[in-house]
C-alpha positions in Angstrom: 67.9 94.6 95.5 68.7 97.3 98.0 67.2 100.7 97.9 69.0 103.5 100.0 65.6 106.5 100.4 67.1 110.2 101.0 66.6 110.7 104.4 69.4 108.3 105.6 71.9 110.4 107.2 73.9 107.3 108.7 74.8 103.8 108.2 76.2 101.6 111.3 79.9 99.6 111.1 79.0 96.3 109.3 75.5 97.1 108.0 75.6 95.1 105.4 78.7 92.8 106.1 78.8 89.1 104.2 75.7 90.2 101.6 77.9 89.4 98.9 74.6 88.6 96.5 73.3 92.2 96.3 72.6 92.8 92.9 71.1 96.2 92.2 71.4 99.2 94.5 68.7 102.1 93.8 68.9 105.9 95.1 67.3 108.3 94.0 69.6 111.8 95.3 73.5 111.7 94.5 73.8 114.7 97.5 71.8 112.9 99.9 74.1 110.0 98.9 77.5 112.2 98.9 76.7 112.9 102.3 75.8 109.6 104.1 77.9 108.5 107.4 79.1 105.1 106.7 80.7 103.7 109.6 82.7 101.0 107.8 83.6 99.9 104.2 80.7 96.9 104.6 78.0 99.5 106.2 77.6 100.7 102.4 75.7 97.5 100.4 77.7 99.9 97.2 80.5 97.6 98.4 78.7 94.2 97.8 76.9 95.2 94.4 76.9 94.2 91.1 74.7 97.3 89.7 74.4 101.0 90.9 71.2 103.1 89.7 70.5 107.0 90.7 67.5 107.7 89.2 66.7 104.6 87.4 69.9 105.2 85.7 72.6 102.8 85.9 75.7 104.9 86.4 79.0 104.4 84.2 79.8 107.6 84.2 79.1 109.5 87.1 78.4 113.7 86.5 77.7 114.7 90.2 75.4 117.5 91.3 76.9 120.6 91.2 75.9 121.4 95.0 77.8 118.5 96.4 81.0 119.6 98.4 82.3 116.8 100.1 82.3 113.2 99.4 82.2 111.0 102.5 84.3 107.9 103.5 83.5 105.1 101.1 81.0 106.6 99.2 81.4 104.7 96.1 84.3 101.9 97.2 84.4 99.0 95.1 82.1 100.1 92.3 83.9 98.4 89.4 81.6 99.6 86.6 82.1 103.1 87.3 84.2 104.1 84.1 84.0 108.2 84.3 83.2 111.1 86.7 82.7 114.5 86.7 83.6 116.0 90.0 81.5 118.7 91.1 84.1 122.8 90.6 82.4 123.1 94.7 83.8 120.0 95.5 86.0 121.2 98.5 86.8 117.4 100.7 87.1 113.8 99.1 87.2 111.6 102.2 88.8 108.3 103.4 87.9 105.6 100.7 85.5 107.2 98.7 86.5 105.6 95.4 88.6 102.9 96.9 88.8 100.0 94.8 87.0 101.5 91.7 88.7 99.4 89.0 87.2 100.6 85.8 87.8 104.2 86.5 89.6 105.8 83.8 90.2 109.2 83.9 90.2 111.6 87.1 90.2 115.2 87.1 90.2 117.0 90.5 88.7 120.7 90.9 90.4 123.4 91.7 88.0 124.1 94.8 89.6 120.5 96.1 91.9 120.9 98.9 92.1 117.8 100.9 92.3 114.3 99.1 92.3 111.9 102.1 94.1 108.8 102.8 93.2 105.6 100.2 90.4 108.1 98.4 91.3 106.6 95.5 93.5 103.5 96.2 93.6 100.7 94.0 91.6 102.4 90.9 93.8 100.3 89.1 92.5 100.9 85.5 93.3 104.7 86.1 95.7 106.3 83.6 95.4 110.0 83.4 95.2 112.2 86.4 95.0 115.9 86.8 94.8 117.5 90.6 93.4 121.1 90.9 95.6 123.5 91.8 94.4 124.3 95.8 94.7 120.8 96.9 97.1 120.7 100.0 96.8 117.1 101.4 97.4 114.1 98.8 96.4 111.3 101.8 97.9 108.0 102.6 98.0 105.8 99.7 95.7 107.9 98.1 96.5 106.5 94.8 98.1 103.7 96.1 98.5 100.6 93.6 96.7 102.4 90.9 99.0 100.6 88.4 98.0 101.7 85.2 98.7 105.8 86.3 100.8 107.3 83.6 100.7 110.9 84.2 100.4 112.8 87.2 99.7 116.9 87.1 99.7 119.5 89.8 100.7 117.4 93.0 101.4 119.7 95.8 101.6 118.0 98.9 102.8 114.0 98.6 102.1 112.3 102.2 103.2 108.7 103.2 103.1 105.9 100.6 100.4 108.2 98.1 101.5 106.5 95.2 102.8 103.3 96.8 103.2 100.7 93.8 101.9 103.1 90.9 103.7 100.7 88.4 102.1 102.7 85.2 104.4 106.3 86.2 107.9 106.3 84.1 108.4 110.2 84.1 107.9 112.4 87.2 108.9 116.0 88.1 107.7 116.9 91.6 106.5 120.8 91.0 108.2 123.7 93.0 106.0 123.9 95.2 106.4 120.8 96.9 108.3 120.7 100.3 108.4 117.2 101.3 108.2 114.0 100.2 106.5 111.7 102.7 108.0 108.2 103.4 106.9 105.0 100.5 105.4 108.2 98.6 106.2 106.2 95.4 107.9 103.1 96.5 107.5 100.3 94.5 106.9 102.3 91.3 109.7 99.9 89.2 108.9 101.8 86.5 109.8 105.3 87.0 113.1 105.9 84.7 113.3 109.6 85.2 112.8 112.1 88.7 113.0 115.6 89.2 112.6 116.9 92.3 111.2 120.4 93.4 113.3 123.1 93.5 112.1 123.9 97.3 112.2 120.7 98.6 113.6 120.3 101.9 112.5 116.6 103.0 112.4 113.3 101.7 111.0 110.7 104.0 112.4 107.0 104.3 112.3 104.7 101.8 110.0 107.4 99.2 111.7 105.3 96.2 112.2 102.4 97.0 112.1 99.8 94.7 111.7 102.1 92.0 114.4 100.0 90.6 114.5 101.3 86.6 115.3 104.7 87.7 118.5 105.6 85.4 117.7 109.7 86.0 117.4 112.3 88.8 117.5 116.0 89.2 118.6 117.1 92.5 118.3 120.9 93.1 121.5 123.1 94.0 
């Protein structure tokens, strides 16, 4: 068992690299946690364990503290038992990794407060079906939501960098909102099951290769 107390502020690179046995990990402040510097992927022991308990309380699904506004780099990565969270309407920054590799997440909502969803935040929540981004957020990362294969329905994407949805086999309708500009390069490639596309009315760029492989497309909408 691994007990992370308040006060840490920081975590060095490789911590807790190879302690693949950790069973339970125990905190006791969700902001405190939020807000911890991990160097690395394997500097956070949430990477290795089997069990995650705030409070006593082993979390399933997650209802952050109201106070938190950003999430740091691979705050949660690799928690498969996480199955619901409720993001925090202050939440402003979800950072690098933070929910990489969270399996058994279902459902995602983003806040409208959100403006920044950094690169692999939430890459290969693979169980994911249903997501629904605020309507501020200006920066969908680097394979943000990259192989999150069972992603359905997509709402309020503004900005779509590099490979964001790289191999989101799950999407089969998509209309990119008129507020989009560009389309970054891989943005969906690999999505084989996308049948339908409309792009944004404003649209002025579509990077390389931002469909390929989406092989079942039949339909597209191409603004005048």
């Amino acid at each position: 068992n691994v007990t992370i107390c308040s006060s840490i502020k920081s975590i060095g690179s490789k911590a807790f690299a190879g302690c693949t046995n950790i069973q339970n990990l125990y905190i006791s402040d969700d902001v405190a946690w939020c807000a911890i510097n991990f160097a690395s992927k394997d500097a956070n022991p949430l990477y290795f364990a089997q069990n995650f308990y705030i409070d006593n309380q082993l979390v399933i699904d997650l209802d952050l503290n109201d106070n938190i506004t950003n999430i740091e780099y691979a705050a949660f990565v690799g928690y498969k038992k996480l199955r619901n969270i409720n993001l925090p309407q202050k939440l402003t920054n979800i950072k690098y990794g933070a929910f990489e590799g969270c399996s058994g997440l279902q459902k995602l909502v983003v806040p409208n407060n959100v403006i920044n969803i950094s690169d692999w935040a939430f890459k290969d929540c693979t169980n994911m079906s249903d997501l629904t981004i605020g309507n501020n957020v200006t920066v969908i990362g680097a394979l943000a939501f990259g192989g999150c294969k069972g992603l359905a329905k997509v709402n309020s994407v503004k900005t779509i960098c590099d490979y964001a949805f790289q191999n989101c086999t799950g999407l089969s309708n998509i209309e990119i909102p008129d507020n989009v500009t560009s389309i970054g390069n891989y943005s969906f490639g690999g999505c084989d099951n996308i049948s339908y596309l409309k792009l944004s009315n404003n649209l002025t760029a579509v990077g390389n290769n931002a469909f390929n492989g989406c092989s079942n497309l039949t339909s597209i909408t191409i603004p005048d």
